[in-house]
FIMAR-868034 format. One record per atom (N, C-alpha, C): residue in three letters; x, y, z. Coordinates in steps of 0.02 Angstrom, whole numbers, plus 50000, padded with zeros to 5 digits. Last residue first. Example, Ala and Ser with C-alpha at 12.3 -4.5 7.8 and 13.67 -1.06 7.14 Angstrom:
! FIMAR-868034
SER506424988850354/SER506844994750357/SER506455000250394/ALA506604971650390/ALA506154977550390/ALA506604983550390/
END
This chain:
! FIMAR-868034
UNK506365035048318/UNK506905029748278/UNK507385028148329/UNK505305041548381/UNK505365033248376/UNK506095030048359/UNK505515056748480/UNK505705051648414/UNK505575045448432/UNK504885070748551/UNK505395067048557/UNK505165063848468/UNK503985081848550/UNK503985075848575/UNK504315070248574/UNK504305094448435/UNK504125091448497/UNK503815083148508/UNK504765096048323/UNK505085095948356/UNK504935093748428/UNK503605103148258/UNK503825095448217/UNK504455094048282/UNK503565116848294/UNK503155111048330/UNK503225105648311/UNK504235121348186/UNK504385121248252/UNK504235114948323/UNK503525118148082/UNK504185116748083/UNK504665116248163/UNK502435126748092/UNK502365120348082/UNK503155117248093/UNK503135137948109/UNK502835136948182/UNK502805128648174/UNK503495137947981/UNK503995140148038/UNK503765138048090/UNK502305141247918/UNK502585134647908/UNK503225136747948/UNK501755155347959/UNK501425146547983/UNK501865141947958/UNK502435168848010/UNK502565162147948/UNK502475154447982/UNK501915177748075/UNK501945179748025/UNK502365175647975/UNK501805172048218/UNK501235174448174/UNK501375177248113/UNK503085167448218/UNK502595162148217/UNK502005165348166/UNK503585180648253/UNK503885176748189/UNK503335171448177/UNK502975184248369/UNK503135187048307/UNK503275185748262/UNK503595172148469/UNK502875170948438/UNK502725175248374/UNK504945178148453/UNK504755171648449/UNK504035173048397/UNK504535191848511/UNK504905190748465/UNK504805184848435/UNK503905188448648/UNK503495193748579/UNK503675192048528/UNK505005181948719/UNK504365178348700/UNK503915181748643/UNK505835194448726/UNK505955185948696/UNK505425182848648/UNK504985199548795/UNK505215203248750/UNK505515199548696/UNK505005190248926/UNK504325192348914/UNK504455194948818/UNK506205190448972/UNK506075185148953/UNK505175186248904/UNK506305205249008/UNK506585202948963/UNK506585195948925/UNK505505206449100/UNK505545211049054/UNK505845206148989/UNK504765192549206/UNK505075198549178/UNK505145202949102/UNK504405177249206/UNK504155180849235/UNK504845188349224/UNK504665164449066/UNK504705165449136/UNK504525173949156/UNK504715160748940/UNK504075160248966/UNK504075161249045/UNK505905159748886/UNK505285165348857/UNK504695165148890/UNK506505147748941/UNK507015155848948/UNK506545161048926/UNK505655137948913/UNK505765139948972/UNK506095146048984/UNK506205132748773/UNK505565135948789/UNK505415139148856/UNK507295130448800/UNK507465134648769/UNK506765138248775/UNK507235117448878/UNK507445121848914/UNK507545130748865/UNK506495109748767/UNK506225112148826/UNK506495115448856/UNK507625108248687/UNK507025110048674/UNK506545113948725/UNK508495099648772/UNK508685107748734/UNK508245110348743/UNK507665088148761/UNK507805092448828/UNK507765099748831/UNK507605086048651/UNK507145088048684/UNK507065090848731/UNK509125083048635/UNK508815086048563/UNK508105088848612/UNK509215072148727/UNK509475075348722/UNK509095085448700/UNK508075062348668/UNK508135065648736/UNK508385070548731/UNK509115058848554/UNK508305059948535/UNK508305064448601/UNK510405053848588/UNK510185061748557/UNK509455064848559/UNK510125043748676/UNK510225048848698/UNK510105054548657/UNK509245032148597/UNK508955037548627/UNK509195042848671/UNK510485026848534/UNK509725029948492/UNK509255035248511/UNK511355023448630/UNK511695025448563/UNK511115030248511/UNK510545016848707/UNK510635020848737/UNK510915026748653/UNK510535004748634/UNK509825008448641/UNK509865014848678/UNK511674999948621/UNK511115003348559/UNK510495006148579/UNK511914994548745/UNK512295000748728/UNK512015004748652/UNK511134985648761/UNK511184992448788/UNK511444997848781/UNK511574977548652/UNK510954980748659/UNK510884984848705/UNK513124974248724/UNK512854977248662/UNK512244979348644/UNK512664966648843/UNK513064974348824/UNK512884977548764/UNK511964956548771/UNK511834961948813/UNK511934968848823/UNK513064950248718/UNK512334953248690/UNK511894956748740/UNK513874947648819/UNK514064955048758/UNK513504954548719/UNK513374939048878/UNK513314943748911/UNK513484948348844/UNK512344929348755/UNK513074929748785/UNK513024937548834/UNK511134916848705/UNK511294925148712/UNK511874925248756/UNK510464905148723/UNK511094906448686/UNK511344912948675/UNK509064907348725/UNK509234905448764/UNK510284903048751/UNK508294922148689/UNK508914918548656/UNK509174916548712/UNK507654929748761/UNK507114927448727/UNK507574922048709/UNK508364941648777/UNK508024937648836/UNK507794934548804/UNK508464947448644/UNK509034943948693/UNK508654937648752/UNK507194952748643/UNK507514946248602/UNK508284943348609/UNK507284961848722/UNK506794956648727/UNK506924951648681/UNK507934973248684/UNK508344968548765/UNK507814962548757/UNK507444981348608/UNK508314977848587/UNK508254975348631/UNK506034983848648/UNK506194981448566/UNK506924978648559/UNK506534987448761/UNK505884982348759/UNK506194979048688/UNK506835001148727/UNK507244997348746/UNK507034988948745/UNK505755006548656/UNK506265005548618/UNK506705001348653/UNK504795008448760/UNK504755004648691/UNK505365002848658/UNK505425016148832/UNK505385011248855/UNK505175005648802/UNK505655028648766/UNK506465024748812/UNK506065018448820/UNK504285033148725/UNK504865029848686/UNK505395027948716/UNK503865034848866/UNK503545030748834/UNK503905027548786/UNK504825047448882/UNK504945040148937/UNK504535033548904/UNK504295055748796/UNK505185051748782/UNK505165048448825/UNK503075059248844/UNK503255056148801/UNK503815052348778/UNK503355064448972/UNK503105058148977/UNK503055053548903/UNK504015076048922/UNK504255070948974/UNK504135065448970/UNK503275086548868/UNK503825080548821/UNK504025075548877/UNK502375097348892/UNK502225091948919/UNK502815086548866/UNK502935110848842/UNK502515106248805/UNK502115099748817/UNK503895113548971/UNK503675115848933/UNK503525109548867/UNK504415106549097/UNK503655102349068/UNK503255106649014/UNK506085102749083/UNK505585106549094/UNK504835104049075/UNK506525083349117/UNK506645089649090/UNK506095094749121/UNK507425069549180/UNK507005074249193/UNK507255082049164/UNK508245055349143/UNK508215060849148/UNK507575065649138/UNK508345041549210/UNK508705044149141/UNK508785053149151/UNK507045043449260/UNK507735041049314/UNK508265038249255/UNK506125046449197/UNK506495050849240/UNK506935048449270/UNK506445034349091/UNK506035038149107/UNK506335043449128/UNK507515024149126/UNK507085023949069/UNK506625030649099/UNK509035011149122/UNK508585017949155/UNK508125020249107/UNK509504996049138/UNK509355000749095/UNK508925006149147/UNK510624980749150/UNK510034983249191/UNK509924991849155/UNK511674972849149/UNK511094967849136/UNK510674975649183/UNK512884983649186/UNK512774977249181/UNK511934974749188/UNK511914999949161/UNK512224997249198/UNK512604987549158/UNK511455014649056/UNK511325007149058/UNK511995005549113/UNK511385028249030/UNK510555026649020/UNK510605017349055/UNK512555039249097/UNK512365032749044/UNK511555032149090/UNK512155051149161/UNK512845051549139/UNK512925043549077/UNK510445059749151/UNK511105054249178/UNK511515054249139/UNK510075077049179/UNK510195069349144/UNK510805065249152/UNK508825088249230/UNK509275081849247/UNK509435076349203/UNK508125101949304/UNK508385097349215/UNK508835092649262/UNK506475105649397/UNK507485102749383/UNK507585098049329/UNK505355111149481/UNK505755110349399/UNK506375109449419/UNK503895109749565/UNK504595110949569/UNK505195109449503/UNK502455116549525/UNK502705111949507/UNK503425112849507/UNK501165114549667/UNK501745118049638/UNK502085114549595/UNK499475110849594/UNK500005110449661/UNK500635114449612/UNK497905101149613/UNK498325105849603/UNK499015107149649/UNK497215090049654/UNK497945088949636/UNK498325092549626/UNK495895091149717/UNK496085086149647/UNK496715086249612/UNK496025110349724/UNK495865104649724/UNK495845098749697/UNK495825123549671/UNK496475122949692/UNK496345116149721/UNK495055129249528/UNK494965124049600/UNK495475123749603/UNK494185143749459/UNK494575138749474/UNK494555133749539/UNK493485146749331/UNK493055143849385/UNK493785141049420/UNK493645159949215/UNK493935153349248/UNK493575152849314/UNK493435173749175/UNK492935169949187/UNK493065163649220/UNK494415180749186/UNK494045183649246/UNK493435176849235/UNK495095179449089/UNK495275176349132/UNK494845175949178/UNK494785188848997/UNK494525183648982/UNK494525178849048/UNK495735200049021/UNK494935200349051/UNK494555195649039/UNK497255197849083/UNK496895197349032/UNK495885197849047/UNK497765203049208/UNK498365200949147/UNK497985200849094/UNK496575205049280/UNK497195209549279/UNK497745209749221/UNK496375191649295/UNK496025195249244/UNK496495203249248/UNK497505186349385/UNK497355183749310/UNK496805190049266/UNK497025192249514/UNK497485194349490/UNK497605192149411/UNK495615185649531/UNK495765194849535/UNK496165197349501/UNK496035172049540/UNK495555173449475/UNK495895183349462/UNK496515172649679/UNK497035171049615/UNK496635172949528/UNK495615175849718/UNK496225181149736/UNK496605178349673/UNK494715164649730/UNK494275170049683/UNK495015174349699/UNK495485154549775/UNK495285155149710/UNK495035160349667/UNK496585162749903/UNK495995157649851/UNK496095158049802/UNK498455161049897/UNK497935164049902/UNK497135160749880/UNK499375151949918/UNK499235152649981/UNK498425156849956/UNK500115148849797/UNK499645144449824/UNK499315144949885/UNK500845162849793/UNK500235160249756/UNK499595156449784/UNK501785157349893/UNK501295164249897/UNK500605163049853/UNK502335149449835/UNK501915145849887/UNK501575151149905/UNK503025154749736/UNK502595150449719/UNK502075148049756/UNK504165167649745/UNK503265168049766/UNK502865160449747/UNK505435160049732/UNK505085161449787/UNK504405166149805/UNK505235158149584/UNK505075151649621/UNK504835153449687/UNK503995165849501/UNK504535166849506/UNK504575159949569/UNK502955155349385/UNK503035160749435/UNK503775159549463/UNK501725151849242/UNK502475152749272/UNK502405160149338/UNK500395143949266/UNK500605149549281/UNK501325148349297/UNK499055133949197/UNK499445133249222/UNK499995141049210/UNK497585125249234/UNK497945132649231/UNK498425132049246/UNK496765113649120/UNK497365114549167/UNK497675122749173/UNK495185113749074/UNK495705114149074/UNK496215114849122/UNK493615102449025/UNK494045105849085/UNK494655106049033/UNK492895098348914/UNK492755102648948/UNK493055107248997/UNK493285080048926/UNK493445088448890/UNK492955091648920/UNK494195074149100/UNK493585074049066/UNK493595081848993/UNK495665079248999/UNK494985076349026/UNK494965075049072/UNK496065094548952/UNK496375088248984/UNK495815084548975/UNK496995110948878/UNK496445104248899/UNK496535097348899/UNK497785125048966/UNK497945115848928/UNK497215111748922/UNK498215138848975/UNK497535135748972/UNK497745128148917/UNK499695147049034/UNK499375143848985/UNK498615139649007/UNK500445161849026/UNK499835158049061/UNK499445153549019/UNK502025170049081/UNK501665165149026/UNK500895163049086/UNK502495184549171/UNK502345176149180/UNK501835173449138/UNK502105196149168/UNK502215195749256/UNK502255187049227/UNK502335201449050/UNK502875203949081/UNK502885199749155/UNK501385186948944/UNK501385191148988/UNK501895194649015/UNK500555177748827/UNK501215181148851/UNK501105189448888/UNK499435164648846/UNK499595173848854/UNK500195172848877/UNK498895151448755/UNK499585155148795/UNK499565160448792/UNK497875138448748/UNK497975143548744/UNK498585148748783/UNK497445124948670/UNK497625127048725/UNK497725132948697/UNK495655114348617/UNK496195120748605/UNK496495123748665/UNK494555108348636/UNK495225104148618/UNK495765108948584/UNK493585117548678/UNK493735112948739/UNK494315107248699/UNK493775135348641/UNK493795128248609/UNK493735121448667/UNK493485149248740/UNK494075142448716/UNK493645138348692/UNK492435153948791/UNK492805160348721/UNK493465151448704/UNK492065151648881/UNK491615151448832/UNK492005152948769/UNK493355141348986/UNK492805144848973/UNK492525146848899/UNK493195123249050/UNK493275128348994/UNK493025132748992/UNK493245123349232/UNK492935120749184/UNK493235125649125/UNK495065120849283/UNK494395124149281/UNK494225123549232/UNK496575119449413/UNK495995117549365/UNK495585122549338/UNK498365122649442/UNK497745123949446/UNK497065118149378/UNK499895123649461/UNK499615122549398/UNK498715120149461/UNK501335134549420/UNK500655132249471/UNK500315127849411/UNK503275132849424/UNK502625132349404/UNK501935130449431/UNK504615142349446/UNK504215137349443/UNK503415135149408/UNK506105148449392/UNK505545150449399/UNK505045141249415/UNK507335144549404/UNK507305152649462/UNK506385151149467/UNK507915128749402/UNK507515131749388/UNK507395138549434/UNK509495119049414/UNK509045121449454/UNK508575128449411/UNK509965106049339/UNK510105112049329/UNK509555114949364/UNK511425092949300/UNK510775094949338/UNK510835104449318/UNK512065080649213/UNK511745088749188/UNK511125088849226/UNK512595069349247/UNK513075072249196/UNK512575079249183/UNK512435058849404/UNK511985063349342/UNK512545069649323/UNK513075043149403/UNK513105048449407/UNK512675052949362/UNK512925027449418/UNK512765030849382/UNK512745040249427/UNK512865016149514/UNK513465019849539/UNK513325025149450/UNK511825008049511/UNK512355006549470/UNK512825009749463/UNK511085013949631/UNK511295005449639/UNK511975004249583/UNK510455025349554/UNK511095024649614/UNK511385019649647/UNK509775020349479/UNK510265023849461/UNK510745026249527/UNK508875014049569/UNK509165007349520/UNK509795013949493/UNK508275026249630/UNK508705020149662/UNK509235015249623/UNK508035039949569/UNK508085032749550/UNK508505031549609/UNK507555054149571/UNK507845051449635/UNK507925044149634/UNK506575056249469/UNK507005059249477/UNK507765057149529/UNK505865033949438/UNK505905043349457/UNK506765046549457/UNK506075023049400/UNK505895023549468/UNK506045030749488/UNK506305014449338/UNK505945016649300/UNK505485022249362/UNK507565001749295/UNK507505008649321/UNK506935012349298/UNK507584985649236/UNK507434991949223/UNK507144997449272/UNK508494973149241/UNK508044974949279/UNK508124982449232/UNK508694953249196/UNK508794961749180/UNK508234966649229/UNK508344945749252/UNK508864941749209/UNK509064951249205/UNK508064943549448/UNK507794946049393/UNK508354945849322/UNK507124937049587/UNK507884937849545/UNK507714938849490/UNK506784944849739/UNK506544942649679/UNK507244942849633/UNK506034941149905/UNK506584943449867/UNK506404942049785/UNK504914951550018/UNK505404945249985/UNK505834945949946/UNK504114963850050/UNK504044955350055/UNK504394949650016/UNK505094973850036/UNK504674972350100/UNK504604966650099/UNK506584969349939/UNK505644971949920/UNK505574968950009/UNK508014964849836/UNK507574964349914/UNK507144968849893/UNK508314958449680/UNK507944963449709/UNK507644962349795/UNK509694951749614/UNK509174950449664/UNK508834956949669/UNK510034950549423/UNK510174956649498/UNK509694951049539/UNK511034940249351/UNK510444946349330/UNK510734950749407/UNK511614927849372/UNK511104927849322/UNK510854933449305/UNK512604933149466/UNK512754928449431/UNK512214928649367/UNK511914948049559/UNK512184939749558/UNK512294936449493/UNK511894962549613/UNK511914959349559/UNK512054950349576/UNK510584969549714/UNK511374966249736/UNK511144961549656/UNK509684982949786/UNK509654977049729/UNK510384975249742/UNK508204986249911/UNK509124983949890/UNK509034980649822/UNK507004988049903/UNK507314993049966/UNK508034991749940/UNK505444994149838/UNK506204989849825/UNK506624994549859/UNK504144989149904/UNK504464995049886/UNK505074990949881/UNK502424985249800/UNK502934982749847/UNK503614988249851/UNK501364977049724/UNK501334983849774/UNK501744983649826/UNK501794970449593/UNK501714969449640/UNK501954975849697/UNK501054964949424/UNK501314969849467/UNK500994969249545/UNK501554952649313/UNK501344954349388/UNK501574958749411/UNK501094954149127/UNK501324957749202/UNK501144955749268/UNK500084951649043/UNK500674945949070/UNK500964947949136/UNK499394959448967/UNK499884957448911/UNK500254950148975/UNK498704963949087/UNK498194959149024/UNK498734955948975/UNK499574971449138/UNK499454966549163/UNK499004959949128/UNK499634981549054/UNK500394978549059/UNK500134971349105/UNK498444988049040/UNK498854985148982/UNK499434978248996/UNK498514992349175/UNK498064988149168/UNK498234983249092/UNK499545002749160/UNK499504996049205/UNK499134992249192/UNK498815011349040/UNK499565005749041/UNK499785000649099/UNK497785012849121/UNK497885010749052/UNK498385006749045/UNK498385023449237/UNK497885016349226/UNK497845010449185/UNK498905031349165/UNK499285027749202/UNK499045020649200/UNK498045040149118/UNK498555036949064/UNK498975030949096/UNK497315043249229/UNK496995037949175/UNK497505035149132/UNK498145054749275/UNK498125044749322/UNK497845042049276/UNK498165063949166/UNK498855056449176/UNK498775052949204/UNK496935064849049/UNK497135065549094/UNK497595060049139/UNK497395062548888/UNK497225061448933/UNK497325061348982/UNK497405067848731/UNK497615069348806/UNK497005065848828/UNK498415066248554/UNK497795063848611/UNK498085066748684/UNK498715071548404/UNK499135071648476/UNK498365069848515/UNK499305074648252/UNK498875070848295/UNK499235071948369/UNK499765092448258/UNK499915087048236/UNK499575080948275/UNK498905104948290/UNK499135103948304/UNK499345096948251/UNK498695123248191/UNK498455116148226/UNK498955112448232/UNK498735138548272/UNK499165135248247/UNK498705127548251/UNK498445154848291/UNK498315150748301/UNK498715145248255/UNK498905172448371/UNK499085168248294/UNK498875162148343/UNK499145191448390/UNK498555183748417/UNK498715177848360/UNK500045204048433/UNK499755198148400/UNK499495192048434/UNK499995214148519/UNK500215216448462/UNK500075209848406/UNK499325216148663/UNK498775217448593/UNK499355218148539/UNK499995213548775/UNK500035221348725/UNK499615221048672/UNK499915200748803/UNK499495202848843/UNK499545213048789/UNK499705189648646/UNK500255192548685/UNK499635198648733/UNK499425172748613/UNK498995178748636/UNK499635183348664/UNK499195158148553/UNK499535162548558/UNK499505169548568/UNK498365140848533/UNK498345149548514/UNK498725152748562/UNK498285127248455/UNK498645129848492/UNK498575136848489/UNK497185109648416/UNK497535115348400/UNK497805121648482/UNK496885097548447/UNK496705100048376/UNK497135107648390/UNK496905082348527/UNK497025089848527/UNK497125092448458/UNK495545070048526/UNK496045072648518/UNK496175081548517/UNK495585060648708/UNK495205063848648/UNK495865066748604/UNK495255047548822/UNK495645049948768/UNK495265056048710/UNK494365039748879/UNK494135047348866/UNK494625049048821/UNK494505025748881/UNK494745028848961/UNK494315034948934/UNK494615023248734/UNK493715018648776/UNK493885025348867/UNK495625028348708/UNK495045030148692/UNK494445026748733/UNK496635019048762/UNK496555026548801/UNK495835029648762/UNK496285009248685/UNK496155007148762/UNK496125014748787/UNK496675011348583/UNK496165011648595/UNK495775011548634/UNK498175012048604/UNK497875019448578/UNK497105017348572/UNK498794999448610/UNK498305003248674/UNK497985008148660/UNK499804993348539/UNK499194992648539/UNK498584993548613/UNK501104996548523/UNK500964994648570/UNK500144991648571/UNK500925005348411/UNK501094997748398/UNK501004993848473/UNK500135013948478/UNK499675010948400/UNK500235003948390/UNK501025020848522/UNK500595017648543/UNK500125011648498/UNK501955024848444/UNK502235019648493/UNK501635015348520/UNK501215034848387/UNK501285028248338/UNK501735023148385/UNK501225043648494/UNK500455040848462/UNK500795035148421/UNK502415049048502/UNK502125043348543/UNK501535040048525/UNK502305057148391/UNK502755051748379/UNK502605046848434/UNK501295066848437/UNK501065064248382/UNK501885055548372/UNK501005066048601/UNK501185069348542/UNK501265062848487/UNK500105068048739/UNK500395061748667/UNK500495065548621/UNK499955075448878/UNK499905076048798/UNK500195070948763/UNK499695078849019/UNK499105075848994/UNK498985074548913/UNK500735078749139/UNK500535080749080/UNK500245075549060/UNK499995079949321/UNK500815078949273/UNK500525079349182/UNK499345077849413/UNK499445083149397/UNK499975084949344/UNK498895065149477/UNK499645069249521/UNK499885074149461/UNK497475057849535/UNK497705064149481/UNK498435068049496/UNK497585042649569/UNK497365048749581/UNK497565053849547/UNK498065028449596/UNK497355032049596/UNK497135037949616/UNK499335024149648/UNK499215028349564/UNK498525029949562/UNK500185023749774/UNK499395025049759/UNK499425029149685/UNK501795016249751/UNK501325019949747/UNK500705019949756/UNK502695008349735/UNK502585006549819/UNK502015011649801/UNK502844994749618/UNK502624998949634/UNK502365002149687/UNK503514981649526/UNK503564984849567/UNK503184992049579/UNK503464968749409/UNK503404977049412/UNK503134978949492/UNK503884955649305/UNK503784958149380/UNK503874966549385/UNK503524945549161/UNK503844953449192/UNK503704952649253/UNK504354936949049/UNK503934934649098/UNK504204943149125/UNK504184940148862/UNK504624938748925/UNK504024940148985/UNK503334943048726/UNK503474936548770/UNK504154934848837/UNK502974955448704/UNK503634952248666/UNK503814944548706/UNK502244959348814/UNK502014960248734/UNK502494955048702/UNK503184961048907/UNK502624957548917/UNK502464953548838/UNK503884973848843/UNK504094968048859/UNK503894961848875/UNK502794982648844/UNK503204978248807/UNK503714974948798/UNK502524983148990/UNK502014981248920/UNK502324978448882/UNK503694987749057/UNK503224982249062/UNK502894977149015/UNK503614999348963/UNK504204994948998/UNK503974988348994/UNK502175005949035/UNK502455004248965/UNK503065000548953/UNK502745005949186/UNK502055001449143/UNK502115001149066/UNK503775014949180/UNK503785007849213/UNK503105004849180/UNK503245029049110/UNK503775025049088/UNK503965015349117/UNK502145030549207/UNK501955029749133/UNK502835025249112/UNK502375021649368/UNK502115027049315/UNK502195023849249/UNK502965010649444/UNK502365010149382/UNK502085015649348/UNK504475003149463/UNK503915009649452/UNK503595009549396/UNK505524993749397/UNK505454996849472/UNK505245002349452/UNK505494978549335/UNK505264986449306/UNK505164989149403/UNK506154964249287/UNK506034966049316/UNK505844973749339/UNK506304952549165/UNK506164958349179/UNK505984960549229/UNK506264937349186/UNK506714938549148/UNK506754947849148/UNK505964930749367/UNK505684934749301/UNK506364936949251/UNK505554924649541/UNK505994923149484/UNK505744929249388/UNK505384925349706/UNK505224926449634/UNK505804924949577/UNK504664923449900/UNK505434922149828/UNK505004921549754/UNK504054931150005/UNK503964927949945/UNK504674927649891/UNK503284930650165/UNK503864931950122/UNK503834927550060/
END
């Protein structure tokens, strides 16, 4: 058993808890980071930096570190309707992918070269005291000046602060998401979207380049139907939708899996001496992959108002308050604003007549005014400010 002490304390090491970490690390406070996970391994989650996280990164100073991992960049977006009425391509705004246990990697490994002890441990209680919170953990206890939530859909630290979620919303349709090498007719830094009556199909590239992510809206109660059939049954039915399809090599292996969808956002982002940041703020659709980006900015940005408090050995609890309450003041609309975003992309890309007729319409306009689409896509990925 081990007693601890830290001015930060980060419960979860995905992408939002290791960036957290980082900078806060970065900014000279002592960190402790928690994590009961196996992050060594591909859990299938989005693989995109959009262009406003790219400059979080660049101050964070890792955007090179994901390059030495494979990092590459994404160059562009095509648009295919399955009726043959239009095909329109679009480039993209800087944006890098990398596949997400590597993105993970990175930033743990970041967060630990900046200062971080992360410790493979599960946080079972937190109880506030006098200076901060205690954290109970399997092996001991730890006292922390501020603690950050960073700990998923199902936060603990958001149910420790008696935080209520202000906008859940259950999804009809879900999502597969599959592998396979690129085929001949794609770009290997170009995704691609057939609009379809039976369900959007997008082709994402990830790394290693060469490979892409299949990924398939489906109605929710066929999802596990899907996943029940092979590879070459699931190929049968894709070229059916398109004849290009017929070439995908797929693997239902290395992580593939269902992807269960629920909007969710908390009711406040901040407790006494303690902040939510990631998904345990709030979880959106994974139309565009924006998730992991606005958790990268919740955590930079908070890092940036709570670290020079901690830092002021003359700081008053209402400096506290008060930086939480600015950082929540900054990044609820931003989130917010994305969420929308994502749930508006989700009503055109689900499985029927009418969501399908949506989607024609939309992309119709795209193909017939590029600076609309450019305008469009300026909208994704959340904000720095």
């Amino acid at each position: 058993m081990h007693d601890h002490g830290c001015d930060v304390a980060v419960i979860g090491g995905g992408l939002a808890g290791s960036a957290a970490a980082l900078a806060f690390a970065a900014r000279g406070c002592t960190v402790r980071l928690f994590e009961r996970r196996d992050l060594a391994r591909d859990p299938n989650r989005g693989d995109i930096l959009h262009a406003p996280t790219v400059e979080v990164l660049r101050q964070l100073g890792v955007l090179d570190f994901l390059e030495d991992r494979g990092a590459a960049r994404w160059h562009g977006l095509e648009f295919v309707d399955s009726a043959g009425t239009f095909s329109v391509g679009s480039e993209i705004r800087e944006s890098w992918l990398l596949n997400h246990a590597d993105m993970e990697a990175v930033f743990l490994e970041a967060a630990q070269s900046a200062g971080t002890v992360v410790q493979p441990d599960r946080v079972r209680a937190l109880e506030r005291d006098a200076g901060g919170w205690a954290l109970a953990t399997d092996h001991g206890t730890t006292n922390a000046r501020l603690i950050v939530g960073a700990d998923g859909a199902e936060s603990l630290t958001r149910t420790a602060l008696g935080i209520p979620l202000a906008d859940v919303h259950e999804y009809d349709n879900w999502i597969v998401v599959l592998h396979s090498p690129t085929p001949s007719w794609l770009k290997p830094d170009y995704g691609w979207t057939l609009l379809h009556p039976e369900g959007t199909v997008w082709l994402l590239p990830t790394t290693p380049v060469g490979r892409h992510r299949v990924v398939l809206t489906v109605r929710r109660g066929q999802a596990r139907e899907w996943m029940a059939l092979s590879e070459a049954e699931i190929r049968e039915k894709l070229t059916e939708r398109h004849p290009g399809l017929g070439e995908l090599e797929l693997n239902k292996r290395g992580g593939s899996h269902i992807y269960r969808i629920k909007r969710q956002h908390a009711a406040s982002y901040s407790g006494p001496r303690a902040a939510l940041t990631g998904d345990a703020a709030h979880t959106i659709h994974p139309v565009g992959g924006q998730g992991l980006n606005i958790a990268i900015q919740d955590s930079a940005k908070l890092a940036e108002l709570l670290a020079t408090v901690l830092l002021d050995p003359q700081a008053t609890e209402r400096a506290f308050t008060d930086s939480l309450a600015e950082y929540e003041a900054i990044r609820r609309p931003i989130n917010t604003a994305t969420i929308e975003l994502a749930h508006a992309g989700s009503l055109i890309a689900g499985p029927g007549r009418e969501p399908y007729e949506k989607a024609v319409e939309f992309y119709s306009k795209a193909a017939s005014d590029p600076g609309w689409v450019r305008q469009y896509q300026a909208n994704f990925g959340g904000r720095v400010n």
